[in-house]
LOLUMKE-954618 format. One record per residue (C-alpha): z, y, x. Coordinates in steps of 0.25 Angstrom, whole numbers, padded with zeros to 4 digits, always signed. Layout:
ZYX ...
//
This chain:
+0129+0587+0709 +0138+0579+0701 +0141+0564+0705 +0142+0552+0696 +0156+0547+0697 +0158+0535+0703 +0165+0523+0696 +0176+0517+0704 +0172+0503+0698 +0164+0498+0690 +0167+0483+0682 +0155+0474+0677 +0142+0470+0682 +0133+0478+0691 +0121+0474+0683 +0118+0466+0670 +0108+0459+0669 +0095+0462+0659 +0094+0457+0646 +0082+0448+0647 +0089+0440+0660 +0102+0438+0653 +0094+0432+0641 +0088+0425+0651 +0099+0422+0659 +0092+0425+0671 +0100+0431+0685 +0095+0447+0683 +0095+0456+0694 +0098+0468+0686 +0085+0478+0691 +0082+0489+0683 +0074+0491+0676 +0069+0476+0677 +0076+0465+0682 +0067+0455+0691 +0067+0444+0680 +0062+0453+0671 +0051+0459+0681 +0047+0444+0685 +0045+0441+0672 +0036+0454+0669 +0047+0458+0658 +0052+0470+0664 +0053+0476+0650 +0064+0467+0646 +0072+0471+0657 +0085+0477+0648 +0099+0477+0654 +0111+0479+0644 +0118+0492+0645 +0132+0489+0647 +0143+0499+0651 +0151+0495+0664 +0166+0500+0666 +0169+0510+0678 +0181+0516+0683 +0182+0531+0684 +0192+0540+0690 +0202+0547+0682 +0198+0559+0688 +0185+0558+0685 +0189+0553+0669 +0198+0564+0667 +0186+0575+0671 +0177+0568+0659 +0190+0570+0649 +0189+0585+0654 +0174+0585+0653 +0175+0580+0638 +0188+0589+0633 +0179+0602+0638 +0166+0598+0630 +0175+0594+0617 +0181+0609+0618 +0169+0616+0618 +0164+0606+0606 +0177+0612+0600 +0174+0628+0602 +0161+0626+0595 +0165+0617+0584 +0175+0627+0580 +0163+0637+0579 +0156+0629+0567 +0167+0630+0557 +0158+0628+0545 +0158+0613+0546 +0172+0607+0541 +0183+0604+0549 +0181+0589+0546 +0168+0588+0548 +0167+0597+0559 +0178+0588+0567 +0169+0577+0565 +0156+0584+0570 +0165+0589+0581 +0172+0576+0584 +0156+0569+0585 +0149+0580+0592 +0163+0580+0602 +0161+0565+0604 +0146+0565+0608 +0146+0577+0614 +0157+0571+0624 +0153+0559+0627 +0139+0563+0630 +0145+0574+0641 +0155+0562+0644 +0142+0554+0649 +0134+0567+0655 +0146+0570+0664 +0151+0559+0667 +0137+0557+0675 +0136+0573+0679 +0149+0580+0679 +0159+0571+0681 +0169+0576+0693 +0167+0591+0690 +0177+0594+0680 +0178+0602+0666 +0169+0614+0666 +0172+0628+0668 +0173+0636+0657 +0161+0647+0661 +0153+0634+0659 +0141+0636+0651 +0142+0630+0638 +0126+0628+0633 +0120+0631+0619 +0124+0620+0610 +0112+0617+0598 +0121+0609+0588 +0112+0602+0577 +0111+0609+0564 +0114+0595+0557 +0128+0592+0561 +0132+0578+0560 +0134+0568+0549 +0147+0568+0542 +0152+0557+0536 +0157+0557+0522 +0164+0544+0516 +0161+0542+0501 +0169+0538+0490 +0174+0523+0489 +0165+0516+0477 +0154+0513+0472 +0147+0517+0484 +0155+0516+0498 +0149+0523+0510 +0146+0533+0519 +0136+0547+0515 +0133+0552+0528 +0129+0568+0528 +0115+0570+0535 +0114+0586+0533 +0129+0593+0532 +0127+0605+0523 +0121+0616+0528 +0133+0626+0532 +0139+0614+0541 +0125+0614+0550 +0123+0629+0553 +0128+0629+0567 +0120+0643+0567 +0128+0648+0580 +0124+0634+0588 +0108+0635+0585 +0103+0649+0582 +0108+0662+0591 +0104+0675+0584 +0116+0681+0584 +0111+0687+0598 +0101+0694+0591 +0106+0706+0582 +0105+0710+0569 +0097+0723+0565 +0105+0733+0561 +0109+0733+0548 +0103+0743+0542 +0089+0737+0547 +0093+0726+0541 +0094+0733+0528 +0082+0740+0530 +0073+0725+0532 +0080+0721+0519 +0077+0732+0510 +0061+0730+0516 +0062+0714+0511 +0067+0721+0498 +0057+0731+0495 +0046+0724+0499 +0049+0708+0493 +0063+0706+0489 +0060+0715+0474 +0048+0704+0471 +0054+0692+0478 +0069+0686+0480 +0069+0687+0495 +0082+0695+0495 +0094+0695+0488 +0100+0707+0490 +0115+0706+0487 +0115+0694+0496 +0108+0697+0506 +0118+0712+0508 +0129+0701+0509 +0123+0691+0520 +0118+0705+0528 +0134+0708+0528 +0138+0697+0532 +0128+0695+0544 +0131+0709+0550 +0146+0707+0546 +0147+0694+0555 +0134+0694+0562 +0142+0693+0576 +0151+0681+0572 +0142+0671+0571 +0153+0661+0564 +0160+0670+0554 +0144+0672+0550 +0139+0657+0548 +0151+0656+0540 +0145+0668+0531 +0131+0666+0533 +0121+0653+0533 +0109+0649+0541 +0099+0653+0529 +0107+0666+0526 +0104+0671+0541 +0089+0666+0540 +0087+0673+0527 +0095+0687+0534 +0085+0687+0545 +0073+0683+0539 +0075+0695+0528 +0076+0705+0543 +0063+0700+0546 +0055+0700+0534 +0060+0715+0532 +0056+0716+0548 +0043+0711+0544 +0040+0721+0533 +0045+0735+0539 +0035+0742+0545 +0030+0737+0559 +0027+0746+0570 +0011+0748+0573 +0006+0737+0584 -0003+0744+0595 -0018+0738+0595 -0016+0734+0608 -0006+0724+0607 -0013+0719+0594 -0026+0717+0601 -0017+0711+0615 -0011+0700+0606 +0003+0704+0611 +0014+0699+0605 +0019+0708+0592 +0033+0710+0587 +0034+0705+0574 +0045+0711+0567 +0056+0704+0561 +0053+0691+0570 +0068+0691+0576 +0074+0689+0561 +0061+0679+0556 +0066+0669+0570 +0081+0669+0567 +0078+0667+0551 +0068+0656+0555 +0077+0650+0564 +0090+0651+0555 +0081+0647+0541 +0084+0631+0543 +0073+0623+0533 +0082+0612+0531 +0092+0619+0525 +0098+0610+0514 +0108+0622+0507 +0096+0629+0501 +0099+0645+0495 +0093+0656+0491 +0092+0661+0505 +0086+0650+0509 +0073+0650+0502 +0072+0667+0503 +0075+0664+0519 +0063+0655+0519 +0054+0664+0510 +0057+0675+0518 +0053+0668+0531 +0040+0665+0526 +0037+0679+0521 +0040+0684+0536 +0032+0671+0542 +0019+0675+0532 +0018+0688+0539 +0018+0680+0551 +0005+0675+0546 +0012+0660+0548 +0007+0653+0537 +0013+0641+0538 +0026+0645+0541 +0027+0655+0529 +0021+0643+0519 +0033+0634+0525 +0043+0643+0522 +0038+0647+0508 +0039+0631+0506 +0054+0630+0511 +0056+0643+0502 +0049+0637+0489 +0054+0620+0492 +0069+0627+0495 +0069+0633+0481 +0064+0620+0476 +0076+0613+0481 +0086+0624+0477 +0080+0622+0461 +0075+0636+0461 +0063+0632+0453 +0072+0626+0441 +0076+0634+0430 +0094+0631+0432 +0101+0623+0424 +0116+0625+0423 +0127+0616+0421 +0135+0628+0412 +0131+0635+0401 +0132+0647+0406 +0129+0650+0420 +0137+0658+0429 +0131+0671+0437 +0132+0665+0449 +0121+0656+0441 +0112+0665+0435 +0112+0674+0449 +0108+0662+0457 +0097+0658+0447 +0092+0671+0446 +0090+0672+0461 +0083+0658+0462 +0074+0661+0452 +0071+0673+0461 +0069+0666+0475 +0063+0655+0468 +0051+0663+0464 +0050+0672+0476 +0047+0660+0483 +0037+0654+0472 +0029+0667+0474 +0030+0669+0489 +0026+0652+0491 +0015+0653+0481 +0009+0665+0487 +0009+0659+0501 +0005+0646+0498 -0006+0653+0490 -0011+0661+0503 -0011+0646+0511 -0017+0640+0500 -0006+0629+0500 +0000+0625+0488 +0012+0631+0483 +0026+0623+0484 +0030+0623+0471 +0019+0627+0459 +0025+0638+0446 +0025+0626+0435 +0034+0617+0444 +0046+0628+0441 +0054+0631+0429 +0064+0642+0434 +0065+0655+0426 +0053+0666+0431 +0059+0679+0437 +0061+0685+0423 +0066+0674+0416 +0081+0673+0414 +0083+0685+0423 +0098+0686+0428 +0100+0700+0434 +0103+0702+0448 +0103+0716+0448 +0095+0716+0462 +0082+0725+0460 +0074+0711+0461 +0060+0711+0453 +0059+0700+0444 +0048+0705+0437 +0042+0706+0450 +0044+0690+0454 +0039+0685+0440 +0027+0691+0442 +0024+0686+0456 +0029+0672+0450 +0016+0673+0440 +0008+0678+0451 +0013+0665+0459 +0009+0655+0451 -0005+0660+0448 -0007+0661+0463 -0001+0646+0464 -0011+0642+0451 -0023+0649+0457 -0022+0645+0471 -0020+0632+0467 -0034+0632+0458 -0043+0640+0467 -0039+0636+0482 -0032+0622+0479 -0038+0608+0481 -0051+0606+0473 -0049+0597+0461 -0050+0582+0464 -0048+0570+0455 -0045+0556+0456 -0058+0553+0449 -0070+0551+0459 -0079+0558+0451 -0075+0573+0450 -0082+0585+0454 -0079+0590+0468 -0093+0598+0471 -0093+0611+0479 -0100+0617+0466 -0088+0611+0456 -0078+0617+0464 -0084+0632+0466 -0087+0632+0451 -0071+0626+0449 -0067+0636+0459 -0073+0649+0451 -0070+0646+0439 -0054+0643+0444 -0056+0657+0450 -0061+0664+0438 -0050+0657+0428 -0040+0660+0439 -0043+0676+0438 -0044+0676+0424 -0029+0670+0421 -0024+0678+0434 -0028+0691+0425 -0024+0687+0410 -0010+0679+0415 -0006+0687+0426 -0014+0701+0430 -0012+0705+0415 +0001+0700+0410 +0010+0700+0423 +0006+0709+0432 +0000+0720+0418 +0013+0723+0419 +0014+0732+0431 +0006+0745+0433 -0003+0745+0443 -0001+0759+0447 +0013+0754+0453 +0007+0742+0460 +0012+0750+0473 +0028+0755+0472 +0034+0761+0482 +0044+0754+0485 +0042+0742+0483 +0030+0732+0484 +0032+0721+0475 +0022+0725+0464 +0012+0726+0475 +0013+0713+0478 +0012+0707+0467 -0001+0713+0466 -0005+0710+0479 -0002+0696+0477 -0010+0695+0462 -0022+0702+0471 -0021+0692+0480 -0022+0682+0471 -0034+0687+0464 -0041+0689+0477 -0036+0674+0482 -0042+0670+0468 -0057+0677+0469 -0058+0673+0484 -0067+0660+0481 -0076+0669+0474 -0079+0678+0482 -0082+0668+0495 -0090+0662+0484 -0099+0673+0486 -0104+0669+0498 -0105+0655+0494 -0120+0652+0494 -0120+0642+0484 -0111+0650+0473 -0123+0655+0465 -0124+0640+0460 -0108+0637+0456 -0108+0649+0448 -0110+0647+0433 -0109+0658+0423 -0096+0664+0428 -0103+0675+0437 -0097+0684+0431 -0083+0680+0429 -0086+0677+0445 -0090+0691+0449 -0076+0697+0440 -0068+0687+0448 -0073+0693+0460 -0071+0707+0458 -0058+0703+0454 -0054+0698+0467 -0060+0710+0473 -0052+0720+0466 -0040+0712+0470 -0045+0713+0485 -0046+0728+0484 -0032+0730+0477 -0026+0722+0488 -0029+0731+0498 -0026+0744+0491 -0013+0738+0486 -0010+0734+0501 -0016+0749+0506 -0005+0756+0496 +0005+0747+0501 +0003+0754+0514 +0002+0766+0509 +0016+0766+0502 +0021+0759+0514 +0022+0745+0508 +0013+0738+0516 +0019+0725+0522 +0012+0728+0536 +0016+0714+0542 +0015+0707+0528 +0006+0695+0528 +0002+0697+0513 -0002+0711+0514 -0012+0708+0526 -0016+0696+0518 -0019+0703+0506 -0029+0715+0512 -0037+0704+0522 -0039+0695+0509 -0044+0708+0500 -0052+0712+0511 -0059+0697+0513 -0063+0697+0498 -0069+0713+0499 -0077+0709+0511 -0083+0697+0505 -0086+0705+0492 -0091+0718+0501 -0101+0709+0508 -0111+0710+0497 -0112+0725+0498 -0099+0729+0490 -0090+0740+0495 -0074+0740+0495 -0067+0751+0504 -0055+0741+0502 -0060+0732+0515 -0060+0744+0523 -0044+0748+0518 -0042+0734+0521 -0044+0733+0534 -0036+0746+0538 -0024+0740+0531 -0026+0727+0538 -0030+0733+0552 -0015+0740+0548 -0007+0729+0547 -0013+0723+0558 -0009+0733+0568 +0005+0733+0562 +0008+0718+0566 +0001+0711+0552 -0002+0698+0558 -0011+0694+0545 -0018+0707+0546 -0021+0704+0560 -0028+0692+0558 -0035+0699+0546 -0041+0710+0555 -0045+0699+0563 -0051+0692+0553 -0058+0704+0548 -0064+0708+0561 -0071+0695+0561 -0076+0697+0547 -0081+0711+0550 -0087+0707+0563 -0095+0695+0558 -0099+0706+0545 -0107+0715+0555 -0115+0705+0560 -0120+0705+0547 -0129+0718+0544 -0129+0712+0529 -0116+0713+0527 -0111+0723+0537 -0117+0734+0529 -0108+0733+0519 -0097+0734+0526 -0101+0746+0535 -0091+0755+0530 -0080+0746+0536 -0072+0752+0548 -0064+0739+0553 -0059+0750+0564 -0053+0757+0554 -0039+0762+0553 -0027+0762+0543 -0024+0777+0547 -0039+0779+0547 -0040+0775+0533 -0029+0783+0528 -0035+0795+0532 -0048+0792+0526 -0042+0788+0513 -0036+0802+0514 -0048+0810+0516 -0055+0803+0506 -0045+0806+0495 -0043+0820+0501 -0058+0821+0497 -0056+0816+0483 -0045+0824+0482 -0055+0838+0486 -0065+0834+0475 -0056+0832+0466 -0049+0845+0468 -0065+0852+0467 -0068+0845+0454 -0058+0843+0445 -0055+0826+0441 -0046+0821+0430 -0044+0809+0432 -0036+0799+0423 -0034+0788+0432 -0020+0783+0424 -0031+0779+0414 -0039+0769+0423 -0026+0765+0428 -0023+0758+0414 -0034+0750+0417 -0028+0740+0425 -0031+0725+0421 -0044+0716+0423 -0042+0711+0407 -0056+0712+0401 -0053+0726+0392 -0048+0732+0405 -0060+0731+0411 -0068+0734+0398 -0060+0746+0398 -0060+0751+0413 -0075+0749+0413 -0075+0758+0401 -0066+0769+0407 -0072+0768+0421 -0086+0772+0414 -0082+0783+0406 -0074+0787+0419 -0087+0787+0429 -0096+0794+0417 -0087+0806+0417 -0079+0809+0432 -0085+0818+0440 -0087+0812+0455 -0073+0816+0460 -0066+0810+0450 -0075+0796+0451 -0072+0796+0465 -0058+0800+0464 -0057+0789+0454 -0065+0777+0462 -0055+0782+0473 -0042+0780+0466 -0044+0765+0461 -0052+0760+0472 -0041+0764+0482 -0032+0759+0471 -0038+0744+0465 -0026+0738+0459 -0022+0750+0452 -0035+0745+0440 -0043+0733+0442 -0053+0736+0431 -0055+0751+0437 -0057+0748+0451 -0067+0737+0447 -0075+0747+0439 -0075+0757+0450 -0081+0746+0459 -0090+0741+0450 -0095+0756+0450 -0095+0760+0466 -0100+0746+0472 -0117+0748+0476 -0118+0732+0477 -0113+0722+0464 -0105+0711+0470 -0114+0699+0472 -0105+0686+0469 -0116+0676+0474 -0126+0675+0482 -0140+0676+0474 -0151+0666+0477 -0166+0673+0482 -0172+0662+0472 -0167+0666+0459 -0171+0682+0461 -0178+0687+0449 -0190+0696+0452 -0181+0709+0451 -0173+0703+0463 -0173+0710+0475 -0174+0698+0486 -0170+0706+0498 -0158+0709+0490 -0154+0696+0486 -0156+0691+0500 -0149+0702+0508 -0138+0697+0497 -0138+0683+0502 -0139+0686+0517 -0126+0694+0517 -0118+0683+0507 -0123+0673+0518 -0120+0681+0531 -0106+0684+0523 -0103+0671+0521 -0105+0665+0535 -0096+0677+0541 -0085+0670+0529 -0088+0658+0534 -0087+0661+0547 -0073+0667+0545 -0069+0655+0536 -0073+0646+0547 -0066+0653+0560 -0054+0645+0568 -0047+0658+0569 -0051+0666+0554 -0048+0660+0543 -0052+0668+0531 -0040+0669+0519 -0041+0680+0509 
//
């Protein structure tokens, strides 16, 4: 126990007196924390004594230990200090020579009341982990004598003099993978993003792995090589392509105990979380695919806000770097260093548009920067050659797909329209008529500007590639929109009031519709192929999204007596991905669990979903599949088809001839084909949807027992030819429908998002 030394004299008073008796000039008795004046006087709160130092005489034993004490702590200040050499000499002296000063006259104090008699420390003394600030102190920098004479202080030094990596953030006790892993998880980012989106650049990224494994081991001949958002954007690239190879199966039991679940790629995702500094004031390219990339890993996470934060650092630090501007050069003719760095923000700049519009979409928030504020060149405009396999043709045609999922999002789920005048409309029934006829122009410029003009150029039969899935996507994606688009319609049907909003556009209503249903059926058979060619994102949040939001809008349209085998395949895939670690389609099964329990309390409705097996599994479906095409194959083989399916597959848009025409071939085609071939032909483009819209919606319109009832029908306005018992069977199974919707709607824990 150490002692407090003990003067060998002290000079000056014992006590002072307080500052309300020396005012006063009163005799004070010096009691602390109140003086008896100030107590008798009930002012006890006034009681303040001056702090004045008193002299004392020390040994010179006892100074001489203090002068050790202090010359031991400045050496250890020094054999850090020589660790951080990318600070300048001068300016590192003067940071040293501050931090030194504080640093000893603050132990000066501590030991003079603790250690004082015990000498310098041995040198096995345990020297703690020191945090150092990220923001290093201000420097001083003296302006020029003249007009204006004084001094700038530097709040925030640049960002390579504040990454003290080694004093913060210790990962160098966890190891890299081994390389060639390493290279493996990039080449899964590349084949399955990186051909659509600018996440990786190649050339660049081959150089930073080198130099990571080449120094990984000497942490300071790395920081000189590498920064804090290099690192960040190294690891988060490890876990993304973690993320997206194939995880192991999850036994039902640890599923259904809620034990904890290793997630993989978690390990990279926390050191590229901790290294990826928002407030990072030297902003690069790596920067803003760092936090793209974080967001993509944190939406399979299922953590909403997080991923929305991240896309709006991404799309706000692409702002800041003038990505969205065409460049304007100071020269006439611009170097190649010019052109390549142009090229490749024009890249990142629309990966992130797209990725930040399509989330934002999802959340139903707005988007953080709209198309018409930007005036850079589109992905095919001005083209510089990189020479790097990257898909231009690809991103522009995402970026028009973007900014009609910003534009239609904006008209169908935005605000409703308001006014400064006091007297504009703002009835229910003004806005549902608003509503559908938004929705019905919305679909109708989808197809003439996009469906038949941008995405007519690729051939539907190769939707699906084999090694790559960025077509796919993009389909998936317009699918999605369509469906996002139709949605109000179809919950309109169990509206009970629709009947009397709707004008004479019934029709037009009912093609809408079926529009978005086809788009819910080729959703799931896209996202079936994918995992049949082995494509299938298991752990991706957008490929669980899109089968749970297809199967929402075929349940609602199945309630009124319709049949689609797509729910059941559906499920399966869902019930898949769930029992691979999928956290959306966890919550998805969930969800439909719910659903499909409250639907067989219904006996009205449950009858049209009787041949629903929700025990049913992937594997199980497979085989099933197989025998049933194994049968189709047997009758073909007895009686002999020819069938000419490259014909119906020229059939591929939704324009009004199309659909004239495959109405036409459809008929001729039914009138003449023997049972095997109809079969054999309802087979290959019902299990196939996307490959022709206007065939598969003629080979519904043909199979389905029950016509698709839009809105409920009113008992008082039945003619005589009506059949009543009918009519209200109809309205009892809208009505019981749309309490279970609403009962889902409304539940704390389910919240219904197609």
């Amino acid at each position: 126990m150490n002692e407090k030394p003990i003067p060998l004299k002290v000079f000056g008073r014992s006590h002072y007196a307080c500052q309300r008796c020396k005012i006063s000039k009163m005799r004070c008795s010096g009691e602390k924390p109140a003086c008896t004046n100030c107590i008798n006087s009930n002012k006890q709160h006034q009681c303040v004594y001056p702090a004045k130092d008193r002299k004392i005489m020390l040994m010179e034993s006892d100074l001489d230990k203090l002068h050790e004490r202090v010359s031991y702590l400045e050496g250890l200040l020094r054999q850090k200090g020589e660790q951080i050499d990318s600070v300048p000499s001068s300016q590192q002296q003067q940071q040293q020579q501050q931090q030194h000063q504080s640093l000893s006259h603050t132990q000066l104090n501590h030991d003079t009341q603790t250690t004082l008699g015990n000498g310098p420390p041995s040198k096995s003394f345990p020297v703690p982990l020191t945090f150092t600030s990220p923001i290093q102190p201000r420097s001083q920098i003296k302006a020029d004598p003249g007009l204006f004479n004084f001094t700038l202080e530097n709040f925030l030094l640049p960002d390579r003099h504040n990454e003290s990596l080694q004093w913060h953030l210790n990962f160098w006790d966890r190891p890299l993978p081994p390389r060639e892993h390493t290279m493996l998880l990039l080449e899964t980012v590349q084949r399955r993003y990186s051909l659509e989106f600018y996440l990786v650049d190649f050339p660049e990224i081959f150089h930073l792995i080198d130099k990571i494994y080449a120094n990984f081991h000497q942490p300071t001949e790395l920081l000189k090589l590498v920064n804090h958002v290099s690192l960040s954007y190294f690891y988060v690239i490890l876990a993304f392509g973690a993320q997206q190879l194939t995880p192991p199966v999850i036994p039902k039991s640890q599923i259904a105990s809620h034990s904890p679940i290793n997630i993989p790629g978690i390990e990279y995702y926390i050191i590229a979380s901790q290294l990826f500094n928002v407030a990072q004031e030297e902003l690069n390219i790596h920067f803003v695919q760092a936090a793209t990339l974080l967001g993509l890993y944190a939406a399979n996470l299922n953590r909403y806000n997080t991923v929305y934060n991240y896309f709006g650092v991404a799309s706000r630090a692409s702002v800041a770097m003038g990505l969205h501007r065409q460049k304007t050069y100071a020269k006439a003719n611009p170097t190649e260093h010019d052109l390549v760095a142009e090229e490749k923000g024009k890249r990142i700049w629309w990966t992130v548009f797209i990725i930040d519009t399509t989330w934002a979409s999802k959340m139903s928030m707005p988007v953080h920067i709209d198309y018409t504020d930007t005036d850079v060149d589109l992905p095919l405009d001005n083209i510089y050659a990189l020479n790097d396999n990257f898909d231009s043709v690809m991103l522009e045609s995402n970026v028009h797909l973007s900014k009609y999922i910003s534009k239609f999002g904006r008209i169908i789920y935005g605000p409703k329209i308001r006014t400064f005048s006091v007297n504009y409309i703002n009835t229910d029934q003004f806005n549902q008529r608003l509503l559908i006829k938004n929705i019905i122009d919305c679909l109708k410029d989808l197809i003439k500007n996009l469906e038949l003009t941008i995405l007519g150029q690729y051939n539907k039969s190769d939707i699906v590639q084999s090694q790559s899935r960025r077509l796919t996507n993009l389909f998936l994606r317009f699918f999605q929109l369509i469906s996002t688009i139709v949605k109000p319609l179809i919950c309109l049907m169990f509206n009970k009031n629709a009947g009397n909003i709707v004008d004479n556009n019934s029709n037009e209503i009912v093609q809408s519709i079926f529009k978005g249903i086809y788009a819910a059926c080729a959703l799931i058979d896209l996202v079936y192929t994918l995992y049949k060619n082995n494509l299938l994102f298991e752990l991706g949040f957008w490929d669980g999204q899109y089968v749970y939001s297809a199967m929402m809008l075929l349940i609602l349209s199945q309630v009124n007596g319709r049949q689609y085998s797509h729910i059941q395949k559906g499920l399966v895939l869902l019930k898949y991905m769930a029992g691979r670690g999928n956290i959306t389609a966890q919550n998805s099964c969930s969800n439909l669990h719910q659903i499909f329990s409250a639907i067989k309390e219904q006996p009205s409705i449950s009858q049209h979903f009787s041949d629903i097996d929700t025990n049913m599994e992937l594997n199980f479906y497979e085989q099933q599949e197989q025998s049933r095409l194994l049968n189709l194959q047997q009758q073909r083989q007895q009686q002999a088809t020819n069938i000419d399916i490259e014909k119906f597959l020229k059939l591929q848009h939704c324009d009004e001839d199309t659909v004239e025409r495959a109405k036409l071939e459809v008929d001729n085609f039914y009138k003449s084909a023997s049972i095997p071939e109809i079969l054999q032909f309802q087979d290959f483009f019902l299990n196939n949807s996307y490959l022709s819209e206007p065939i598969w919606k003629e080979i519904q319109g043909r199979i389905q027992k029950y016509p698709l009832v839009v809105f409920p029908i009113n008992p008082n306005t039945v003619n005589g030819n009506g059949n009543s018992a009918e009519v209200n069977n109809t309205l009892a199974t809208q009505n019981s429908m749309y309490e279970i919707i609403r009962k889902i709607q409304n539940s704390d824990d389910i919240k219904w998002t197609p």
